[in-house]
C-alpha positions in Angstrom: 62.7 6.6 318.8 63.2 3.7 316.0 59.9 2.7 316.6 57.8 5.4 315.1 59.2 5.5 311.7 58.4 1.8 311.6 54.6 2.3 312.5 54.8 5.1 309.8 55.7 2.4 307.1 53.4 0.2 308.2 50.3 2.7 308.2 51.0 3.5 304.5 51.2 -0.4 303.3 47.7 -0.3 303.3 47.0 2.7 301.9 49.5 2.0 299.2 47.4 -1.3 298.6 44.3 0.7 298.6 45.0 2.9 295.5 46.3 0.5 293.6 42.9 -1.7 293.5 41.5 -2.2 289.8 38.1 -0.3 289.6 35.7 -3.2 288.3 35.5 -2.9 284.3 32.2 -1.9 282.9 30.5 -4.3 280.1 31.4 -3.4 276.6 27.6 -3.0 275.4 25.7 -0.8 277.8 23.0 -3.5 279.8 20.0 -1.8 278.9 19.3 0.5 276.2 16.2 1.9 273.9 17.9 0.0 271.2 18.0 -3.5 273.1 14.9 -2.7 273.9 13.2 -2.1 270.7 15.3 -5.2 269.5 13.6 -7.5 272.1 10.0 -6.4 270.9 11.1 -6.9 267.8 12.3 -10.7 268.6 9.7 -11.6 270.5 6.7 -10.0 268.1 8.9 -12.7 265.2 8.8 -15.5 268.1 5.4 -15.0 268.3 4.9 -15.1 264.5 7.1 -18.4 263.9 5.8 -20.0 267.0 2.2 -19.4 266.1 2.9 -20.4 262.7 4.5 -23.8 263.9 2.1 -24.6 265.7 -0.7 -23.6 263.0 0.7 -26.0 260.0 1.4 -28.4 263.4 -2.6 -28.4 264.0 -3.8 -28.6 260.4 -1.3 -31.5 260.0 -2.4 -33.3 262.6 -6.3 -32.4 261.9 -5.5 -34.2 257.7 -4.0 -36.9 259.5 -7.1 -37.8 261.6 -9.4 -37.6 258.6 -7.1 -39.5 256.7 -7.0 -42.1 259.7 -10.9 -41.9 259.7 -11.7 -42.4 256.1 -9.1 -45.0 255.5 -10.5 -47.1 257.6 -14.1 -47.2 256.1 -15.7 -48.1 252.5 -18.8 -47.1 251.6 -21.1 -48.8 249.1 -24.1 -47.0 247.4 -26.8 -48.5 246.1 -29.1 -46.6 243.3 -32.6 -47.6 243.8 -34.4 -49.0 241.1 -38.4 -50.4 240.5 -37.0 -54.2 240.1 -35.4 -54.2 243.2 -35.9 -54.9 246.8 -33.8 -52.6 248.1 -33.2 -54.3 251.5 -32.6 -57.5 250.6 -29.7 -56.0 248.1 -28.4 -54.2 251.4 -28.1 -57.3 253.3 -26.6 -59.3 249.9 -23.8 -56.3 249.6 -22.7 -56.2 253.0 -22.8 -60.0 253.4 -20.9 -59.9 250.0 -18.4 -57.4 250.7 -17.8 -59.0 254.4 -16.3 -62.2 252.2 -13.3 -60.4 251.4 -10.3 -60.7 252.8 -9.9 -57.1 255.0 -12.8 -56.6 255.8 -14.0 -56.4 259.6 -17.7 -55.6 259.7 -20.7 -54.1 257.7 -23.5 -51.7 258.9 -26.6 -50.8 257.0 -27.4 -47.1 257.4 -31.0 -47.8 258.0 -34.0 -45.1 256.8 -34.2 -43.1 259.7 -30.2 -42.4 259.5 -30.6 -41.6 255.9 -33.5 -38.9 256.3 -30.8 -37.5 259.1 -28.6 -37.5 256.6 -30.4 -35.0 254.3 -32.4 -33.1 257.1 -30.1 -30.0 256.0 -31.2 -29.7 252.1 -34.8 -31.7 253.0 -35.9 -30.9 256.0 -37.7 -32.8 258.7 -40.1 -35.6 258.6 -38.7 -36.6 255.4 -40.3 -39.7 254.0 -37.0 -42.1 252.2 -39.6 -44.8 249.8 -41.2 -41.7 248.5 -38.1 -40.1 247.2 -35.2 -42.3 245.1 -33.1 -41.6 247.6 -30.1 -44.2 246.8 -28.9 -46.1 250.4 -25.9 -46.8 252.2 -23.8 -49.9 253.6 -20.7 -48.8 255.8 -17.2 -51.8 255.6 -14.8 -51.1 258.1 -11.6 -52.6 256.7 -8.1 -53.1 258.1 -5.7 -50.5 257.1 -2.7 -52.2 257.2 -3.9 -55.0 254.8 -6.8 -53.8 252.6 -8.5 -55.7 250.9 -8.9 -56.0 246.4 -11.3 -52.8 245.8 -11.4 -53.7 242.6 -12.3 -57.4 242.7 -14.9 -56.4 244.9 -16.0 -53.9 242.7 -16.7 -56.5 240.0 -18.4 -58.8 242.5 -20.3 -55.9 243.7 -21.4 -54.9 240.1 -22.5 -58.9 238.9 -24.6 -59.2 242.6 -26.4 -55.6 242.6 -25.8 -54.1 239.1 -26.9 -50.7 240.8 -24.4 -50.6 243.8 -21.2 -48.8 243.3 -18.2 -49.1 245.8 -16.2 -45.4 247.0 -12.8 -46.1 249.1 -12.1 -42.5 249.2 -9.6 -42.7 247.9 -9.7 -39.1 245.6 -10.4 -37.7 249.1 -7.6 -38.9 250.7 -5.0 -37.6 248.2 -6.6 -34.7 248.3 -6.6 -34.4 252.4 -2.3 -35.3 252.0 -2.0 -32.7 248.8 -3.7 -30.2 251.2 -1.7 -31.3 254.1 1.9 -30.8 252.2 1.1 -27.3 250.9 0.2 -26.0 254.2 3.6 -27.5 256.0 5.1 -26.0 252.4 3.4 -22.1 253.1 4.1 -22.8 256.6 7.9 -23.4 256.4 8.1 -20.4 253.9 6.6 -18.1 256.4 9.2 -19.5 259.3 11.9 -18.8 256.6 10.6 -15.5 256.1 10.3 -14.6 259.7 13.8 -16.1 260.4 15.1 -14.0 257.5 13.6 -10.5 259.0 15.0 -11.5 262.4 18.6 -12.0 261.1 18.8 -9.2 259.1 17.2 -7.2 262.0 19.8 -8.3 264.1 22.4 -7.2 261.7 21.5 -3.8 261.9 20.7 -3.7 265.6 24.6 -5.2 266.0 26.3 -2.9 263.4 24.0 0.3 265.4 25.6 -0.6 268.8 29.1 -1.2 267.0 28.7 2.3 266.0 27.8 3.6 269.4 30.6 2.2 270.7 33.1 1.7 268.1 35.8 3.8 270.1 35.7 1.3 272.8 35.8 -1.5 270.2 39.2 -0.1 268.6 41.0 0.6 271.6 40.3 -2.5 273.3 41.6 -3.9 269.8 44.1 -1.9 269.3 46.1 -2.3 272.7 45.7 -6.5 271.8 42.5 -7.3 272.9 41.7 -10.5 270.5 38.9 -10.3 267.9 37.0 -13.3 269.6 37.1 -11.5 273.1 35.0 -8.6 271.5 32.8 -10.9 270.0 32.1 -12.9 273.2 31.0 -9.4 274.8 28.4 -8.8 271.6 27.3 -12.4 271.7 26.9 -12.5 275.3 24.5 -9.0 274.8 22.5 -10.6 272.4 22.2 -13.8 273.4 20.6 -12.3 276.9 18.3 -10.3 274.7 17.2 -12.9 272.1 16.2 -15.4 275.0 14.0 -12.9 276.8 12.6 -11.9 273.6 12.0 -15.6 271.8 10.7 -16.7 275.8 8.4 -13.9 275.4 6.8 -14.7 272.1 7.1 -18.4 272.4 5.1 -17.9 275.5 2.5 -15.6 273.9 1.9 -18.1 271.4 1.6 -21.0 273.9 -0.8 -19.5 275.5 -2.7 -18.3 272.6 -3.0 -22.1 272.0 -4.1 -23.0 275.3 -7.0 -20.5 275.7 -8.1 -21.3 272.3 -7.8 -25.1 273.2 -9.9 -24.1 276.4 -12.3 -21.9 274.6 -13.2 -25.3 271.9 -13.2 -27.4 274.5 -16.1 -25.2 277.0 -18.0 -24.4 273.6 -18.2 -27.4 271.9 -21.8 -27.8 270.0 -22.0 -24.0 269.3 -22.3 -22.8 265.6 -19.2 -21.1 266.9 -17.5 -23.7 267.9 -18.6 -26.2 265.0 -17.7 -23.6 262.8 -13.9 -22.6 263.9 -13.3 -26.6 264.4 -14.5 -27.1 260.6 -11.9 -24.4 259.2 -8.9 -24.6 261.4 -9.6 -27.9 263.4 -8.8 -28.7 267.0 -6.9 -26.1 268.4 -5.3 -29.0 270.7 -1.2 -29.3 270.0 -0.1 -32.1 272.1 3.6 -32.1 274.0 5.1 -32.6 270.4 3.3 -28.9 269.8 4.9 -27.6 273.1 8.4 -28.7 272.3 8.2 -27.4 268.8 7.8 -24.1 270.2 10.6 -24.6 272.5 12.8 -25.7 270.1 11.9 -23.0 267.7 12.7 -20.7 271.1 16.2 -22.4 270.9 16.7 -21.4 267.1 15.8 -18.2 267.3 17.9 -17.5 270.1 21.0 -19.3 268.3 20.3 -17.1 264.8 20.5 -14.5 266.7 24.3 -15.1 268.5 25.5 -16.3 265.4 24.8 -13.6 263.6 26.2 -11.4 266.0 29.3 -12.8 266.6 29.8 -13.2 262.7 28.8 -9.2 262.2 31.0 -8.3 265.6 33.6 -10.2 263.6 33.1 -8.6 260.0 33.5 -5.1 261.7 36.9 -5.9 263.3 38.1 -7.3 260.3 37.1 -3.7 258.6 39.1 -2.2 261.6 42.4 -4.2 260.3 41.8 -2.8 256.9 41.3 0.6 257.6 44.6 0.3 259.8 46.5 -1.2 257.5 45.6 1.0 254.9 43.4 4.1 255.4 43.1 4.4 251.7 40.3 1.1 251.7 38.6 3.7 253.6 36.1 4.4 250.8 36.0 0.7 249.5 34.4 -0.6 252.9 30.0 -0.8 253.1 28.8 1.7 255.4 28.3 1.4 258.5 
């Protein structure tokens, strides 16, 4: 008889243990909404806009620095023809000349046939150069890194052939590097702009699910959950919707870049081709390219957190005020 009311107490241990089981908590911000949604097109169409812009001032820069590379390393000297002279024998004298200077590596004589290539566009074919005062050419590679006195050349130049006239380029170069810093300059104003929209974007996407779930927000602070708890929750939200966003758009742009690399590279020697390589370049990045993109993935997605967290945090601030003193009711921005 004393064991029955002992199996009674046992059989209701578990159920006892049973009800008193925590249901598991829901998240804070709903997972999936057409909020987060829109707000992850909206992050990745400005990933795809900084990324594609990064990688556009990344391509022209590299493109100026290739010319730059490419005329810095020759001189050209032009000789002006003229009835007293013998215009290949002053050819031969200037490059020999020139070649006498220190920084100089070698000399080539852009012979007739090159020269009526030269002006086959304006001309046409079967140009003939001795009937025409066509002036001619003579190509000095020089060493960059130690070039040699243009201007004592020059003189020499002028006392030896009184008709030749020596062009370093240089007017071009400065003009290939002024070109060069305005586009990095337009190009880092449109990131800045693009960063700018996405933060404030952000903002508002933040203070519209604050709103939807403000309730939830001042309970959880009102019974001592701490401010930087709530923010966690926000931040984690965000964070997970700014990467999948900033992948997508970085990824868009990549790509962009690699079929437009491909498409250069399988229609090279079209007017097409010729034509988009003369305006924008190649439209080859490099890994430097790649893991500008990546890294601008990597801002976006922190821009995005941080402002978060620091909006989560303005609005629970506002949340003390108004419970301190419901008067500053009217005094606070709207929400």
């Amino acid at each position: 008889m004393t064991d029955a009311p002992q199996e009674t107490a046992q059989d209701a241990q578990p159920a006892r243990r049973l009800e008193m089981r925590v249901r598991p908590t829901a998240p804070i911000v709903p997972p999936s909404n057409v909020s987060g949604n829109a707000l992850m097109l909206v992050i990745a169409i400005m990933a795809f806009l900084a990324c594609l812009t990064f990688g556009a001032v990344n391509m022209v820069r590299a493109t100026a620095a290739s010319w730059q590379s490419q005329i810095s390393r020759e001189v050209t000297i032009q000789i002006k023809p003229d009835d007293a002279l013998d215009m290949e024998q002053a050819l031969k004298d200037v490059r020999d000349l020139a070649l006498t200077f220190s920084g100089t590596r070698d000399g080539t004589i852009v012979d007739k046939a090159a020269t009526a290539r030269l002006l086959e566009p304006w001309l046409g074919e079967g140009l003939n150069i001795d009937e025409l005062p066509v002036p001619r050419l003579v190509i000095v590679t020089i060493n960059e890194q130690s070039p040699p006195d243009f201007a004592a050349m020059r003189v020499a130049l002028a006392e030896k052939v009184p008709t030749a006239f020596l062009d370093d380029h240089r007017t071009w170069v400065d003009r290939l590097v002024a070109m060069a810093r305005t586009t990095a300059f337009i190009g880092t104003g449109v990131l800045v702009l693009v960063f700018s929209a996405m933060v404030l974007t952000v903002v508002f996407a933040t203070r519209g699910a604050l709103s939807g779930n403000r309730h939830i927000v001042e309970v959880l602070h009102f019974v001592g959950a701490e401010a930087g708890f709530v923010a966690s929750e926000f931040q984690k939200h965000f964070l997970k919707i700014s990467l999948k966003g900033s992948v997508a758009g970085g990824f868009l742009a990549a790509l962009f870049f690699a079929v437009a690399s491909f498409w250069q590279g399988r229609s090279i020697a079209t007017p097409q081709s010729d034509q988009a390589t003369a305006l924008f370049g190649t439209f080859s990045m490099g890994l430097t390219g790649y893991l500008g993109i990546a890294a601008t993935i990597v801002v976006i997605a922190v821009l995005t957190t941080l402002t978060a967290r620091f909006t989560v945090m303005r609005t629970i601030h506002e949340i003390d005020l108004i419970r301190s003193d419901p008067s500053r009711t009217d005094q606070l921005p709207d929400q």
